[in-house]
C-alpha positions as CSV (number, residue, x, y, z in Angstrom):
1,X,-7.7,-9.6,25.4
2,X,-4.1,-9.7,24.0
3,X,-4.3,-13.3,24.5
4,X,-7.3,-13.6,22.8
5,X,-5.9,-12.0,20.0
6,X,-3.0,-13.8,19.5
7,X,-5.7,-17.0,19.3
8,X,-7.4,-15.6,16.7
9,X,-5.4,-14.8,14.2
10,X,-3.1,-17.8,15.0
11,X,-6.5,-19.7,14.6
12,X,-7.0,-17.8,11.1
13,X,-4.0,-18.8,9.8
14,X,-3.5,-22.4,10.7
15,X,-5.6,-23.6,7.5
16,X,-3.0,-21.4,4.9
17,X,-0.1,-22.7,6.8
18,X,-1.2,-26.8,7.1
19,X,-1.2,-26.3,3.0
20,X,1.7,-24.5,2.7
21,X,3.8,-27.1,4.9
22,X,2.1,-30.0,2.8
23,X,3.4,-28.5,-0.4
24,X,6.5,-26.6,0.3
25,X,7.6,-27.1,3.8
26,X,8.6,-23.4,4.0
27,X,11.3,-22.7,7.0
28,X,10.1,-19.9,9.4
29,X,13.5,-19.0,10.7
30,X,14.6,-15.5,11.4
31,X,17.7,-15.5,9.0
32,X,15.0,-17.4,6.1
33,X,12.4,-14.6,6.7
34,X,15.2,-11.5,6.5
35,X,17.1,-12.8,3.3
36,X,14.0,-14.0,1.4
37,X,12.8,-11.4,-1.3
38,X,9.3,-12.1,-2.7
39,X,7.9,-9.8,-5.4
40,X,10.4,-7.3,-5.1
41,X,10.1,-7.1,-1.4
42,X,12.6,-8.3,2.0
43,X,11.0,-9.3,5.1
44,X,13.0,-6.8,6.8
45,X,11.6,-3.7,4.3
46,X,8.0,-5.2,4.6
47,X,8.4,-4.7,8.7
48,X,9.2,-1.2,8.3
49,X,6.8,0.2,5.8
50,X,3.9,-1.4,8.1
51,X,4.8,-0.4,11.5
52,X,5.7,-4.1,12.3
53,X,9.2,-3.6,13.9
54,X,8.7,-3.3,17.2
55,X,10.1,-6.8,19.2
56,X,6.6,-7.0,20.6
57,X,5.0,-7.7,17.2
58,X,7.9,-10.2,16.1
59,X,5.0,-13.0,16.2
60,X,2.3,-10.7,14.0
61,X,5.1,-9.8,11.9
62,X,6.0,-12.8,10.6
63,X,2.2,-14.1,9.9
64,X,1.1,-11.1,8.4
65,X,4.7,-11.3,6.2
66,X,3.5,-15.1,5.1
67,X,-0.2,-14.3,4.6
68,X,0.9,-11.3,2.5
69,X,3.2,-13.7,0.8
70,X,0.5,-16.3,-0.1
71,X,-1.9,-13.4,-0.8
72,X,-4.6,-14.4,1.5
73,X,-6.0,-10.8,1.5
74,X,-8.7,-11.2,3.4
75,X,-7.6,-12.6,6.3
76,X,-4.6,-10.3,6.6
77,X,-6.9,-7.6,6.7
78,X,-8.6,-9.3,9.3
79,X,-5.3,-9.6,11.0
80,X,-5.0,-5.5,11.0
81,X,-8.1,-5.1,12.2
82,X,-8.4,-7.8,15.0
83,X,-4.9,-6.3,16.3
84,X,-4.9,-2.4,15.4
85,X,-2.3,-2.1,13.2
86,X,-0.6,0.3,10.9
87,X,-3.9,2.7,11.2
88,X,-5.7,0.3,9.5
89,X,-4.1,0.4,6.0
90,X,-2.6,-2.9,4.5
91,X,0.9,-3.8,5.0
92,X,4.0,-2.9,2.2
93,X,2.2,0.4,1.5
94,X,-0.5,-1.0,0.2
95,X,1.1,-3.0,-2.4
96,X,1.2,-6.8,-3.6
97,X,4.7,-6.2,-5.2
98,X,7.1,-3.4,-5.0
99,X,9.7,-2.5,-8.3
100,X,11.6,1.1,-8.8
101,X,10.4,2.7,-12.0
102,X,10.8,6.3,-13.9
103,X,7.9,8.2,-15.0
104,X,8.4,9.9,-17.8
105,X,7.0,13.3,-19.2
106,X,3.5,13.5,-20.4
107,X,1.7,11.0,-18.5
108,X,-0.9,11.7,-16.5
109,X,-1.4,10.6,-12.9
110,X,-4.1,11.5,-10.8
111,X,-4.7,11.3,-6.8
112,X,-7.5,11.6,-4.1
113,X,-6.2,13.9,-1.2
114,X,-4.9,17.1,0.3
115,X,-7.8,20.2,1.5
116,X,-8.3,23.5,0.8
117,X,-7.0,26.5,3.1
118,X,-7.7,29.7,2.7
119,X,-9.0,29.0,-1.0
120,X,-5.9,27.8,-1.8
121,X,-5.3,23.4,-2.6
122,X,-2.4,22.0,-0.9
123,X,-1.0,18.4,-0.5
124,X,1.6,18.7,1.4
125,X,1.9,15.1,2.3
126,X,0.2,13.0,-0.7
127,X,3.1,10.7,-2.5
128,X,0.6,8.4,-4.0
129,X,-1.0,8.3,-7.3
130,X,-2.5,5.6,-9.9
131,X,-2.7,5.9,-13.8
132,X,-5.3,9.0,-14.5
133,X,-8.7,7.3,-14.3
134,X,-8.1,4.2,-12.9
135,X,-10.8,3.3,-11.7
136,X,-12.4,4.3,-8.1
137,X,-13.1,0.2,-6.7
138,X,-9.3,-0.4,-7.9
139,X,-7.5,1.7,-5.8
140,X,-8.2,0.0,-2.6
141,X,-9.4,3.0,-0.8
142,X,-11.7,3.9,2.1
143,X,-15.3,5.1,0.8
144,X,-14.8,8.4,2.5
145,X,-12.1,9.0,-0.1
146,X,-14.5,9.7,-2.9
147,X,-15.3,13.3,-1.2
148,X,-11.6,14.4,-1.1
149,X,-10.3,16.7,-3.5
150,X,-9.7,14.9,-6.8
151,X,-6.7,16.0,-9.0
152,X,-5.0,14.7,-12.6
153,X,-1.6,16.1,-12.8
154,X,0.7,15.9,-15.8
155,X,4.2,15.0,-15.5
156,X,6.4,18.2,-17.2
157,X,9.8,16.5,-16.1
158,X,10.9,12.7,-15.6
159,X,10.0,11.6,-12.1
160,X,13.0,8.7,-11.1
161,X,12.9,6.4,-8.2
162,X,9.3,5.7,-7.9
163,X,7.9,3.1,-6.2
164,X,5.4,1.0,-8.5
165,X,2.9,-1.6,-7.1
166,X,-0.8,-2.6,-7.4
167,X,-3.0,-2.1,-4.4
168,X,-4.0,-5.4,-2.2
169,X,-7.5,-5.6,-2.0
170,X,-8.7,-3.8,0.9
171,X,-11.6,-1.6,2.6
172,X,-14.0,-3.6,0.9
173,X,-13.2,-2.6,-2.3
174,X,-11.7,-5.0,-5.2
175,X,-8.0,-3.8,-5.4
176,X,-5.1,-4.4,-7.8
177,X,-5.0,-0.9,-9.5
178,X,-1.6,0.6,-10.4
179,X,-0.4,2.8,-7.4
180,X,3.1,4.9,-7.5
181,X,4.5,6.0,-4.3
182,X,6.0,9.4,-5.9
183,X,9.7,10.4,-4.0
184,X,8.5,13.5,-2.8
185,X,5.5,14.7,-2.2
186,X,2.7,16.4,-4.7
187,X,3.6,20.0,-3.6
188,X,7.0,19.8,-3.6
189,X,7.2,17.7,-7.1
190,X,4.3,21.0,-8.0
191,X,6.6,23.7,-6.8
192,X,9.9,21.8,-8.8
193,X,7.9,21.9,-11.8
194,X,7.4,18.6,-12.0
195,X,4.0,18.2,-11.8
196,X,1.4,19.9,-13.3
197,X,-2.3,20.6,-12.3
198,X,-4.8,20.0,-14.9
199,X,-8.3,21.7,-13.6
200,X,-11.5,20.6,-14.2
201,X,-11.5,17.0,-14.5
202,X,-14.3,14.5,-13.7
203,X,-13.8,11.6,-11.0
204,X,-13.7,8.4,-12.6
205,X,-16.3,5.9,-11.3
């Protein structure tokens, strides 16, 4: 079965490579695949953030690196699924590119996640948001997200070191929505008075 899968996406990603080498003849050394940096992002930081760094997935590493590089959505999804990785979710946190920004006070971000206990909303491990109302297809979630708790937070204090992408298209759904990954996560930036809650919103579509 391994073998079979190795085939497969090999076979999937011939067709993207053949034009690639007809037009660019791009090097698929180790030392050209660390040191490049495309849209913000190394090879080396796109193997950690999508549980690709163990030696046994050097091969899948670097494909799913060159189709993410190229964009070929689709087929890198196939790619994750065929082979079982990263819990299903798209490679580089989600994200076609990756640049450090600041949020500043007064915008509003809003975020799918976290559960009630004991009457009481926690999110004790949400760090991602999108732009309050963004869309529900452009956020390049599962379905099953729609029936999650749905929050729109303010920002009271400047928020540094976020990471700001847009989401690859994924799950079916169209993609390339504005997603922050926030530092810290939404209880711990609501307990710093970072955030704040602002009830009674309505889900965008």
């Amino acid at each position: 079965m391994k073998q079979f899968k190795v085939l497969l996406f090999v076979a999937l990603l011939m067709p993207f490579l053949t034009t690639a080498q007809q037009t660019t003849q791009p090097k698929l050394q180790t030392k050209t695949l660390s040191s490049a940096i495309v849209r913000g992002v190394s090879f080396d930081t796109f193997k950690a953030v999508s549980a690709l760094t163990d030696t046994s997935l050097k091969t899948i590493a670097a494909v799913a690196w060159q189709l993410w590089k190229m964009e070929q959505w689709a087929t890198l999804e196939t790619l994750f699924k065929v082979n079982n990785l990263n819990g299903g979710w798209p490679p580089n946190n989600g994200a076609v590119y990756s640049k450090i920004v600041t949020l500043d006070s007064g915008v509003l971000v809003d975020r799918y996640g976290g559960k009630v206990v004991d009457g009481v909303f926690t999110d004790q491990w949400g760090r991602f948001v999108a732009p309050a109302g963004e869309p529900f297809k452009d956020r390049s979630l599962q379905d099953t997200a729609r029936t999650y708790p749905y929050h729109v937070y303010r920002i009271i204090k400047t928020i540094p070191n976020v990471n700001e992408g847009t989401a690859i298209p994924w799950f079916g759904q169209v993609g390339l929505g504005l997603q922050y990954q926030l530092p810290y996560t939404i209880n711990d930036l609501v307990q710093n008075g970072y955030l704040q809650n602002i009830p009674d919103v309505t889900q965008p579509r």
